[in-house]
N, CA, C and O atoms as a GROMACS GRO file, in nm:
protein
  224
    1UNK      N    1   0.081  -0.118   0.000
    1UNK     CA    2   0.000   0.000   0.000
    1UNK      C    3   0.086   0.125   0.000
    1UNK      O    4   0.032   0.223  -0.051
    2UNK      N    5   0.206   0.141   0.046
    2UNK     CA    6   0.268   0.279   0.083
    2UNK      C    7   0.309   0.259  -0.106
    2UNK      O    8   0.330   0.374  -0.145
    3UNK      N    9   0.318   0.208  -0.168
    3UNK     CA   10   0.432   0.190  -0.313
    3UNK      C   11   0.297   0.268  -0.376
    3UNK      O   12   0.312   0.272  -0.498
    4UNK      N   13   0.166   0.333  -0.335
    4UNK     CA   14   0.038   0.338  -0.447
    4UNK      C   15   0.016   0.485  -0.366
    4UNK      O   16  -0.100   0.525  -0.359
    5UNK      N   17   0.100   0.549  -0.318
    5UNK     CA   18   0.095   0.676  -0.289
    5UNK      C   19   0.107   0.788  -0.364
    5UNK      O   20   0.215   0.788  -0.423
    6UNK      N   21   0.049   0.871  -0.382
    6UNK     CA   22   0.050   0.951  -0.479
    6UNK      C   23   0.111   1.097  -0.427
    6UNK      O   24   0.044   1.157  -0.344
    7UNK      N   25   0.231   1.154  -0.470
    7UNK     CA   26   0.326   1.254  -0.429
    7UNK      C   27   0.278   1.356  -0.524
    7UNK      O   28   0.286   1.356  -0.646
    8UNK      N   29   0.219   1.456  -0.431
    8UNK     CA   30   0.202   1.620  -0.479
    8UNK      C   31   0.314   1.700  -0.514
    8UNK      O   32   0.400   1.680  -0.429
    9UNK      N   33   0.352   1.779  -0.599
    9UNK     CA   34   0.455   1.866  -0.591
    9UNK      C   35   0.457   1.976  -0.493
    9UNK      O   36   0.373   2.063  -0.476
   10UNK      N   37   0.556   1.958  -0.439
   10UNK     CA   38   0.574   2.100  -0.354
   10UNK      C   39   0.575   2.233  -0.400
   10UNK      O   40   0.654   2.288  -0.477
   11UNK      N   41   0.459   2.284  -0.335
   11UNK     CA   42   0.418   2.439  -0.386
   11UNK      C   43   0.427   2.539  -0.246
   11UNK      O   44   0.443   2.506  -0.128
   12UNK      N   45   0.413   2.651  -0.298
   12UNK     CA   46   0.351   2.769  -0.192
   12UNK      C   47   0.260   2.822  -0.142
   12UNK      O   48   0.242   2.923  -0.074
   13UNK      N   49   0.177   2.705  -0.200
   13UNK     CA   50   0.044   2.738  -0.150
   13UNK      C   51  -0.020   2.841  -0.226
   13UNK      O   52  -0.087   2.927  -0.169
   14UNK      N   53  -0.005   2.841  -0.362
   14UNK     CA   54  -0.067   2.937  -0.448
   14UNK      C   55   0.033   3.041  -0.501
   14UNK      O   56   0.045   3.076  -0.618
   15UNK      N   57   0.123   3.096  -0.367
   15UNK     CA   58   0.151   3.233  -0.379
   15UNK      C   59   0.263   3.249  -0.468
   15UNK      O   60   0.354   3.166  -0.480
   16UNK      N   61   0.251   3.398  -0.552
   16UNK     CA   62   0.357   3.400  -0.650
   16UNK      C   63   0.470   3.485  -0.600
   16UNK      O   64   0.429   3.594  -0.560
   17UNK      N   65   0.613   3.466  -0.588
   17UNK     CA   66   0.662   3.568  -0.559
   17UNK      C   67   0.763   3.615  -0.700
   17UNK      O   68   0.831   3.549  -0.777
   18UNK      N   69   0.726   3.804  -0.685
   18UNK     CA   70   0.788   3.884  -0.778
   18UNK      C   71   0.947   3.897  -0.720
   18UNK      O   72   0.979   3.867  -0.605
   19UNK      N   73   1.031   3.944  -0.814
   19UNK     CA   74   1.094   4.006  -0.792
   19UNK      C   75   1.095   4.139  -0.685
   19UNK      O   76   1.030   4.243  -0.692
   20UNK      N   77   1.184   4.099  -0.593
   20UNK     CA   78   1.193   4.288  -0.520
   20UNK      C   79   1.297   4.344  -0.569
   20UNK      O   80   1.256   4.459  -0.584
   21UNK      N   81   1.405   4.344  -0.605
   21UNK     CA   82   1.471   4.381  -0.645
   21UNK      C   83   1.478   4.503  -0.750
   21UNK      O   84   1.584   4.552  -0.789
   22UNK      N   85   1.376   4.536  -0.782
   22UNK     CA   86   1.324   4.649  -0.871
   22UNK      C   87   1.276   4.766  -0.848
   22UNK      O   88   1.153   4.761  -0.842
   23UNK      N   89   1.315   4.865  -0.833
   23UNK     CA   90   1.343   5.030  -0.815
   23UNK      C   91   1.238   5.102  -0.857
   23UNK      O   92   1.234   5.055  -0.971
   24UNK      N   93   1.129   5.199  -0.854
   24UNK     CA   94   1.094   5.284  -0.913
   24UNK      C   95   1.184   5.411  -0.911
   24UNK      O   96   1.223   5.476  -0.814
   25UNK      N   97   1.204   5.426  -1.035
   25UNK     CA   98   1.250   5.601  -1.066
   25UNK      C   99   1.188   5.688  -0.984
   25UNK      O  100   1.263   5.782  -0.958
   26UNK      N  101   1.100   5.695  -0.939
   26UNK     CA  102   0.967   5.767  -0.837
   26UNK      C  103   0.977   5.737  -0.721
   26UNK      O  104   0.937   5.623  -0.699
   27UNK      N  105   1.015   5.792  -0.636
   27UNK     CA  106   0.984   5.731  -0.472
   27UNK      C  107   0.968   5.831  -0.371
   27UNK      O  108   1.056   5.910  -0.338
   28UNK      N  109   0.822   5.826  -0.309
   28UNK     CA  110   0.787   5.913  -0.240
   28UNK      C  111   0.800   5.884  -0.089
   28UNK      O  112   0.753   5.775  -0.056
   29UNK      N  113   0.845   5.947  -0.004
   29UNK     CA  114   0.814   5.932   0.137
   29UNK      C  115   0.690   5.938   0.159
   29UNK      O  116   0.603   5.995   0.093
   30UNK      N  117   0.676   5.848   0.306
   30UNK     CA  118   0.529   5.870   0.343
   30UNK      C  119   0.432   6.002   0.384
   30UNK      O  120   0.311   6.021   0.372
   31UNK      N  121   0.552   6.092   0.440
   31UNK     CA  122   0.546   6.237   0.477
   31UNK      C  123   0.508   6.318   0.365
   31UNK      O  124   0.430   6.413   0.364
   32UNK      N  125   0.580   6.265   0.263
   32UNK     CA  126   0.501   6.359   0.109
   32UNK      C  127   0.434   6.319   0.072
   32UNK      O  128   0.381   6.388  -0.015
   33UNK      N  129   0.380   6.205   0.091
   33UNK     CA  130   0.197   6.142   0.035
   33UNK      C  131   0.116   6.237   0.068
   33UNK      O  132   0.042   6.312   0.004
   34UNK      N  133   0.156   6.215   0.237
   34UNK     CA  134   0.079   6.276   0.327
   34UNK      C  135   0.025   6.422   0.315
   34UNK      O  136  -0.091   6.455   0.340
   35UNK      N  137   0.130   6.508   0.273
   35UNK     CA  138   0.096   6.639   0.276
   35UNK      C  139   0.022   6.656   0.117
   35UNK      O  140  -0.068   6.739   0.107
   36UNK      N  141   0.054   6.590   0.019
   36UNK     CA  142   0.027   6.604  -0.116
   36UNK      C  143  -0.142   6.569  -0.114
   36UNK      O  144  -0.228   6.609  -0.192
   37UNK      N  145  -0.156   6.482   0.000
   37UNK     CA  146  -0.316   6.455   0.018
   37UNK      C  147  -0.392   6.550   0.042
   37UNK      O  148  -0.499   6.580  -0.012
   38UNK      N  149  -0.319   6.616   0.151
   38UNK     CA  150  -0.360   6.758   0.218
   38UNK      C  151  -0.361   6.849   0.117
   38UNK      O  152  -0.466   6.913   0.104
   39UNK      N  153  -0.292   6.866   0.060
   39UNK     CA  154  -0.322   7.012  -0.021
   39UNK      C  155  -0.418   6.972  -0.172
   39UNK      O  156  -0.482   7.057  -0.234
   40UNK      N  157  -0.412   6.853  -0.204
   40UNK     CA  158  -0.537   6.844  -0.294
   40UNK      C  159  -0.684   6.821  -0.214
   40UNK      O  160  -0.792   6.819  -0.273
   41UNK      N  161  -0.671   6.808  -0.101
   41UNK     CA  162  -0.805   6.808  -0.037
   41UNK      C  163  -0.828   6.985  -0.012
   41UNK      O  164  -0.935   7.039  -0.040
   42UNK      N  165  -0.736   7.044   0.030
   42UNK     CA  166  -0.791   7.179   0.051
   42UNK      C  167  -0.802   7.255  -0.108
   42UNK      O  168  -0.891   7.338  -0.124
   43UNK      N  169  -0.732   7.230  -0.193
   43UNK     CA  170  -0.775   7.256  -0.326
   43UNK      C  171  -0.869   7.208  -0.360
   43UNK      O  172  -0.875   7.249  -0.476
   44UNK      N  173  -0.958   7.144  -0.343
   44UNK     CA  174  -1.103   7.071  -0.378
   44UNK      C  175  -1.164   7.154  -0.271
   44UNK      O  176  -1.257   7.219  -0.317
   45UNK      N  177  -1.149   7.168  -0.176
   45UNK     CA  178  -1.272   7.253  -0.034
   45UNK      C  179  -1.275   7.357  -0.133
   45UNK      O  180  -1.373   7.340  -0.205
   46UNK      N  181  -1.188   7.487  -0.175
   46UNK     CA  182  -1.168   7.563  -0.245
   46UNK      C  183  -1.200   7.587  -0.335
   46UNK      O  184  -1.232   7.705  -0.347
   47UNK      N  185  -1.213   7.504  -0.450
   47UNK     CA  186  -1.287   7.473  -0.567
   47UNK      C  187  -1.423   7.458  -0.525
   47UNK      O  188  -1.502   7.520  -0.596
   48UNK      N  189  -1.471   7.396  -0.435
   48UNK     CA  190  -1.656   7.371  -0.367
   48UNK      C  191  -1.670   7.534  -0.361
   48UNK      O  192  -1.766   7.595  -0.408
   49UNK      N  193  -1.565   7.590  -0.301
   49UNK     CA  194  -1.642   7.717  -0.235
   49UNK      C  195  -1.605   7.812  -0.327
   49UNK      O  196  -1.712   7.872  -0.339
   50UNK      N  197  -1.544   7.854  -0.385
   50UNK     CA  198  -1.510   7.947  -0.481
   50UNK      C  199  -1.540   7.882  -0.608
   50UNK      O  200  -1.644   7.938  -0.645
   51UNK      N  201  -1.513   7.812  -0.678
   51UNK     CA  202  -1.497   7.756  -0.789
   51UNK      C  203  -1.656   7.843  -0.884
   51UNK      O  204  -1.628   7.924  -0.973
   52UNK      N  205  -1.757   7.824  -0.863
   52UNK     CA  206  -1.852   7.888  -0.901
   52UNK      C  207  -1.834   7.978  -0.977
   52UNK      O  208  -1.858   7.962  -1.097
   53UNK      N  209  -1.783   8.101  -0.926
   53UNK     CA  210  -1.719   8.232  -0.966
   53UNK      C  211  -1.633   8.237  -1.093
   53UNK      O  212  -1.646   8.320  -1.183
   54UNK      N  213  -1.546   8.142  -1.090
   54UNK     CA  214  -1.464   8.140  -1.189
   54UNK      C  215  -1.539   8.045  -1.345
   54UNK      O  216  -1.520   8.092  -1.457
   55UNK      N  217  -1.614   7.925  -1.326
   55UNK     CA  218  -1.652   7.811  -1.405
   55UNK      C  219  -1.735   7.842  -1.415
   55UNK      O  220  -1.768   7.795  -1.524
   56UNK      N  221  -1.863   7.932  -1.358
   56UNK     CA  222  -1.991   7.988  -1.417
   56UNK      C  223  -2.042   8.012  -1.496
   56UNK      O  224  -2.155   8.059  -1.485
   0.00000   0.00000   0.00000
């Protein structure tokens, strides 16, 4: 009975792994996300409240 065993290949359980090793030309700190969020959110408040005036 053990000779009628049937052997799975060893996997990862699905998971694929990429390369890390790969750079973006682009790299932002979290601190400049952060503020870049901020000032397109107050440029949109701004646009709600003024915007009218100008796009009318």
């Amino acid at each position: 009975m053990a000779d009628n065993q049937i052997r799975m290949p060893s996997g990862q359980g699905g998971l694929i792994r990429y390369s890390e090793e790969e750079k973006s030309r682009l790299e932002f700190s979290p601190g400049m996300v952060l503020i870049l969020c901020i000032l397109l959110i107050v440029f949109i408040i701004l646009l709600h409240l003024f915007g009218g005036r100008f796009f009318a």
